[in-house]
C-alpha positions in Angstrom: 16.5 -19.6 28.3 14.9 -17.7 25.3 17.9 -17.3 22.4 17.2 -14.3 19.9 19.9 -15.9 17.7 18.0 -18.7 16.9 15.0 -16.6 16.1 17.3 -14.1 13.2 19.1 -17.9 11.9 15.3 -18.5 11.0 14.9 -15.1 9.7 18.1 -15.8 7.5 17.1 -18.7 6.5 13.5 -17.7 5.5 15.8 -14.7 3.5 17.7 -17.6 1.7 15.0 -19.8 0.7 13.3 -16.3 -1.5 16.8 -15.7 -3.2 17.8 -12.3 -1.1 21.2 -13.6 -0.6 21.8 -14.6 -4.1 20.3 -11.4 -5.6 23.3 -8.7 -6.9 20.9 -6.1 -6.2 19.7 -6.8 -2.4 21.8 -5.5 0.2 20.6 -7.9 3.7 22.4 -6.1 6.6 22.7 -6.5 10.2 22.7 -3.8 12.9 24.3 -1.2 11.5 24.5 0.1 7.1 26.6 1.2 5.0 24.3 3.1 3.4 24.6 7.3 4.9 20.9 8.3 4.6 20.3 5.2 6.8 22.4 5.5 9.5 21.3 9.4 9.4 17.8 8.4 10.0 18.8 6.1 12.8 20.7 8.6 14.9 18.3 9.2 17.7 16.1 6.2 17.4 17.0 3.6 19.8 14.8 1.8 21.5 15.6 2.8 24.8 16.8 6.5 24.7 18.4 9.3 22.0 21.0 7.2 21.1 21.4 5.5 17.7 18.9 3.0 16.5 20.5 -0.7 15.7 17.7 -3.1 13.6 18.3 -6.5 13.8 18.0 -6.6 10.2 18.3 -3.7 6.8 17.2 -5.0 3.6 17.6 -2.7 0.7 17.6 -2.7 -3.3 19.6 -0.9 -5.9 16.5 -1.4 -8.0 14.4 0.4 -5.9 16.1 3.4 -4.1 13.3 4.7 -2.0 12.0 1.4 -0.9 13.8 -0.4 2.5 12.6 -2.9 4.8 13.4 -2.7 8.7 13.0 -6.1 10.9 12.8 -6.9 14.7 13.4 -10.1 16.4 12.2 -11.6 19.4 12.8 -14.8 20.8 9.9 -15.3 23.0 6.3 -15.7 20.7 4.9 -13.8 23.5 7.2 -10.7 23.1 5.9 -10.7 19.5 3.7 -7.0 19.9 2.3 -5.3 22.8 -1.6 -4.4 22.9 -0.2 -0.5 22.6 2.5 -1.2 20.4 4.7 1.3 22.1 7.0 -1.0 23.9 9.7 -0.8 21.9 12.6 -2.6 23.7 10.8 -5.9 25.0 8.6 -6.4 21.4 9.6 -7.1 18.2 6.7 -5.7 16.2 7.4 -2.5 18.2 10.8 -2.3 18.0 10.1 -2.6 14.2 8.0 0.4 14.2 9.7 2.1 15.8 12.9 2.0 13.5 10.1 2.5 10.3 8.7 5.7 12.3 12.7 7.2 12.2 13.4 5.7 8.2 10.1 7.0 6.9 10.5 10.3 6.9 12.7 9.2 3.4 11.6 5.7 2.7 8.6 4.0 2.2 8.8 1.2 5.0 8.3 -2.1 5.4 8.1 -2.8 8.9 8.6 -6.8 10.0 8.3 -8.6 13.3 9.5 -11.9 14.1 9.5 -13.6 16.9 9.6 -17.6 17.8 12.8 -20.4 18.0 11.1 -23.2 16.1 10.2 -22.5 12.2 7.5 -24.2 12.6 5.6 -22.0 14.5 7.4 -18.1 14.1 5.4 -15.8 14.2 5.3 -13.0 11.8 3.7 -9.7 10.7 3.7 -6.9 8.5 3.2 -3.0 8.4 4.1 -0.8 5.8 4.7 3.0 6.7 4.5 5.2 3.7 7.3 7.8 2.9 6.3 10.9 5.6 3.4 9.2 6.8 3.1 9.5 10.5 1.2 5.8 11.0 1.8 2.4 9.6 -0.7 0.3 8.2 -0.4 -4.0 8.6 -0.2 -5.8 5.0 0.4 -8.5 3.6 0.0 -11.8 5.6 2.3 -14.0 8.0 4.8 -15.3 5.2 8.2 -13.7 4.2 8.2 -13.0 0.4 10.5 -12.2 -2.1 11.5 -8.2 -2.6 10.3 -8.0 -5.6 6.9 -9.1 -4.2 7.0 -6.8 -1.1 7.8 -3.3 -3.5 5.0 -4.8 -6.6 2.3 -5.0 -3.2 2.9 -1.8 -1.8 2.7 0.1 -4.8 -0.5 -1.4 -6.2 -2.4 -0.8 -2.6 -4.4 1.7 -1.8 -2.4 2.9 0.7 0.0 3.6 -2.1 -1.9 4.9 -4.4 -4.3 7.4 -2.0 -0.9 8.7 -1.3 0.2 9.1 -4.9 -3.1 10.5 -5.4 -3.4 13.7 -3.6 0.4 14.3 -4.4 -1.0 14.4 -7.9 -4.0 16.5 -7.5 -1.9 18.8 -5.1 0.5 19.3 -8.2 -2.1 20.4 -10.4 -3.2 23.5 -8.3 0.9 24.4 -7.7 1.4 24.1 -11.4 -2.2 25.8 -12.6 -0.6 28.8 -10.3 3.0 28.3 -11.7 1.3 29.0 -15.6 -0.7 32.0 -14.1 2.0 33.5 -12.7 3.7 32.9 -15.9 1.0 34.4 -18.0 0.0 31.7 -19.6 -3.6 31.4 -21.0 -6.0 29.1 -19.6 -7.1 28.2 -22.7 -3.4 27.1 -23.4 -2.4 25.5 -20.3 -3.9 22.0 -20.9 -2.6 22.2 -24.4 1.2 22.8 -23.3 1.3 20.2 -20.5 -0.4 17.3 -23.1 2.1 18.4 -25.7 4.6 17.8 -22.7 3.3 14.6 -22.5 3.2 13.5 -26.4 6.6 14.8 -26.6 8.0 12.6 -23.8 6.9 9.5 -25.8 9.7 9.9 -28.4 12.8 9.2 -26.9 15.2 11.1 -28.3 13.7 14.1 -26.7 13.8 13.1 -23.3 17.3 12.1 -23.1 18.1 15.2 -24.8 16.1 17.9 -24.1 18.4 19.1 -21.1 21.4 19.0 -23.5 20.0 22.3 -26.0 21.9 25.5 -25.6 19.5 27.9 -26.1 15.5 28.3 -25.5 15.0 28.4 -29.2 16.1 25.0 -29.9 14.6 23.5 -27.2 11.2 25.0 -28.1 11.8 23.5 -31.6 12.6 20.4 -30.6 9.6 20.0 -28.3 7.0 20.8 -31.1 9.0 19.0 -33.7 8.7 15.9 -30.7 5.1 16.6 -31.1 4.2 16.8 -34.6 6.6 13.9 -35.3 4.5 11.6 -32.4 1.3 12.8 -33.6 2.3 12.0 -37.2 3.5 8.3 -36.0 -0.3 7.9 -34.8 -3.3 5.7 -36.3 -5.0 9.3 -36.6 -6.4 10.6 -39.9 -4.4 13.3 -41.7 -7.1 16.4 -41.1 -6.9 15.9 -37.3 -3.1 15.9 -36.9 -3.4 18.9 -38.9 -5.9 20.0 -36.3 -3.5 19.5 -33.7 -0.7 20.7 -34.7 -2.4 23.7 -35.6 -3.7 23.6 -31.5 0.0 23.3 -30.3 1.3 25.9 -32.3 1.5 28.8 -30.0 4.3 26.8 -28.3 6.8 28.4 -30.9 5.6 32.0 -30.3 4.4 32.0 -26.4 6.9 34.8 -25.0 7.3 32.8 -21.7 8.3 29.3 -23.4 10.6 31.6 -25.9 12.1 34.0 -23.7 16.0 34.0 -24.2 16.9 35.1 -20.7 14.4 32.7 -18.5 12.8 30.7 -20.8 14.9 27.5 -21.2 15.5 27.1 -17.7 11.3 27.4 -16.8 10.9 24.7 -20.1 13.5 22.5 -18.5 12.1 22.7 -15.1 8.0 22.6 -16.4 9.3 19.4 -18.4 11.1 17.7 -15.8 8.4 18.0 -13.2 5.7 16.8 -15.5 8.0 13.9 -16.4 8.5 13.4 -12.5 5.3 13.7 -11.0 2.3 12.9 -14.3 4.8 10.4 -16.2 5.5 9.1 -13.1 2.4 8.4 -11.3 1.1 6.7 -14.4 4.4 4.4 -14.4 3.0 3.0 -10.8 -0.7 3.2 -11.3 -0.3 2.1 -15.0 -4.0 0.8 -14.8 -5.2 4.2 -13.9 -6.8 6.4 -16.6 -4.2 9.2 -15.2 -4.6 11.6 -17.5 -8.6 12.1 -17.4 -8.0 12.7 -13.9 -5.1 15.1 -14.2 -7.6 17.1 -16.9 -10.3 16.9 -14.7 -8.7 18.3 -11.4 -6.6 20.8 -13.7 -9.8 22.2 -15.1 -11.6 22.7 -11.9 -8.1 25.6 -11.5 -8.0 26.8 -14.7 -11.6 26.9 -15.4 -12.9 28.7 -12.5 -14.8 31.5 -14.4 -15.6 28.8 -17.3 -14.1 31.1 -19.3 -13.1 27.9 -21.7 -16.8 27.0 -22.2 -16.2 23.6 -20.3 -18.7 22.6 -17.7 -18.1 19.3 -15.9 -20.4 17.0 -15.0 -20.4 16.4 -11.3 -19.5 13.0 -10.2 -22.8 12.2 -8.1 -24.5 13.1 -11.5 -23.0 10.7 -13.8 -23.3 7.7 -11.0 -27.0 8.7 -11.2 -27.4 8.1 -14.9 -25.1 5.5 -14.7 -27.7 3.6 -12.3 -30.1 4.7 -14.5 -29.1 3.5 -17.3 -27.9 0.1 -15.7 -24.6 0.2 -16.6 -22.0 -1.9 -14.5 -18.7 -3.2 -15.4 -19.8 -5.6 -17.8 -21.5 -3.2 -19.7 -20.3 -1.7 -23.5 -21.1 1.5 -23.9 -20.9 4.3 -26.9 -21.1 8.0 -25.5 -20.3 10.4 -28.7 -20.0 13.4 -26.1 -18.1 11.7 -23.5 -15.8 15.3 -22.5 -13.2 14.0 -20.2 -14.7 10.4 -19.9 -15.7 10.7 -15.9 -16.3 8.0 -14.4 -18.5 6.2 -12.5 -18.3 3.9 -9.2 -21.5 2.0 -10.4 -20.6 -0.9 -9.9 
């Protein structure tokens, strides 16, 4: 008689062998969590009805808050998943689904089926369902590994980063409408969010720039941030003078230095731009994020090319980029590169 117990004591012990059980940080539970937001999402997803939803195992990190891991077990290697993957009580790649369908609406999900008594021949897949996506996507291959490993994966696949993508580019139209509203120039919107940016490099200023009292000092403090991180750069003297020339309307734009709203907008225009450009470029580190942040933020701000910017379209510079026989090997010097498109010439 098929005996699901054996099947999650070769779960556990797969989980031993990659240091789960060892790591401070890991929580490995069974059934049921401790943790609220879990056993919210779980309410009404059992397998059977609108009753709660019980995993056979919940594996979580400290390190990495919005990232959980939801497994189904199945003794039978033939229960492993159904051809429409919507049999969610008899399969264990369904059941697992299932659960990630429910916990994805404020995780990113890692969905695992198991199934098999013998370790020697488990069987055992992978899906990962993003954070309110509606479908899940199978990665990785048929071996359990490390936490670590699973969270590194996901963020670095395209799934991941497609994702992260458009919640970029859909950032730069809300905040292109957030500055117009606001009154700010286009001329001066890239300016202010790069200076955001520079300023966020020196320490001091992001842990602190929450803690000024008044709209004043924080403005200060950001363009001193500024001048002190271009100053600290390999550039020559006359261009930081440039540049700090360039950011200088900070001190005097009435919306940044408005004493009854301005601090709070600052704060908030600060924050986000830490959250969602700092952010992205923390995951995709290999990603030249802010090119593409200019890039999409100019095609708002720059409808009526009122700046005197025109971009090049992208199917124009992968023509002369053929042309030209350029691939990834190549070295190239372009003394009017603009924003640096890119191509997909390979």
């Amino acid at each position: 008689m098929a005996n699901e117990a054996k099947t999650s004591n070769i779960f556990r012990e797969l989980l031993r062998n990659t240091g789960y059980y060892t790591d401070e940080n890991i929580v490995v539970e069974e059934q049921k969590s401790d943790n609220i937001r879990i056993n919210k999402l779980l309410k009404n997803a059992s397998k059977r009805g609108s009753k709660n939803g019980f995993p056979d195992f919940l594996i979580w990190s400290k390190k990495y808050s919005g990232f959980l891991i939801v497994v189904e077990a199945k003794a039978d290697e033939n229960k492993h998943s159904s051809g429409a993957m919507d049999n969610y009580a008899d399969y264990a790649v369904d059941g697992a689904l299932l659960y990630a369908s429910f916990l994805s609406k404020e995780f990113d999900v890692l969905a695992i089926g198991i199934s098999g008594e013998k370790a020697e021949s488990v069987r055992i897949s992978h899906y990962i369902q993003l954070k309110q996506e509606r479908t899940a996507q199978p990665f990785f291959d048929h071996k359990i590994l490390s936490l670590e490993e699973y969270f590194d994966g996901i963020q670095q696949s395209n799934y991941k980063f497609n994702q992260d993508y458009t919640k970029l580019i859909t950032y730069t139209k809300i905040l292109n409408e957030t500055l117009h509203a606001k009154k700010i120039k286009e001329s001066q919107r890239a300016l202010l969010i790069s200076g955001i940016l520079i300023a966020l490099k020196d320490r001091a200023f992001k842990d602190g720039y929450k803690k000024h009292e008044r709209v004043d000092q924080l403005v200060k403090s950001l363009y001193t941030s500024i001048d002190g991180q271009l100053s600290a750069a390999e550039i020559p003297q006359k261009k930081i003078d440039v540049l700090t020339h360039a950011f200088a309307f900070i001190k005097t734009n009435p919306t940044l230095t408005d004493a009854k709203d301005g601090k709070k907008f600052l704060e908030d225009l600060i924050d986000e731009i830490d959250q969602e450009i700092n952010g992205f470029m923390v995951t995709h580190k290999y990603v030249d994020t802010v090119s593409q942040f200019y890039i999409e933020f100019l095609r708002y701000a720059n409808n009526d090319k009122g700046l005197g910017i025109v971009l090049t379209p992208p199917h124009i510079t992968d023509l002369f980029a053929e042309l030209a026989g350029v691939d990834k090997n190549s070295v190239v010097l372009d003394n009017c590169c603009g924003t640096g498109a890119s191509s997909s010439v390979q």
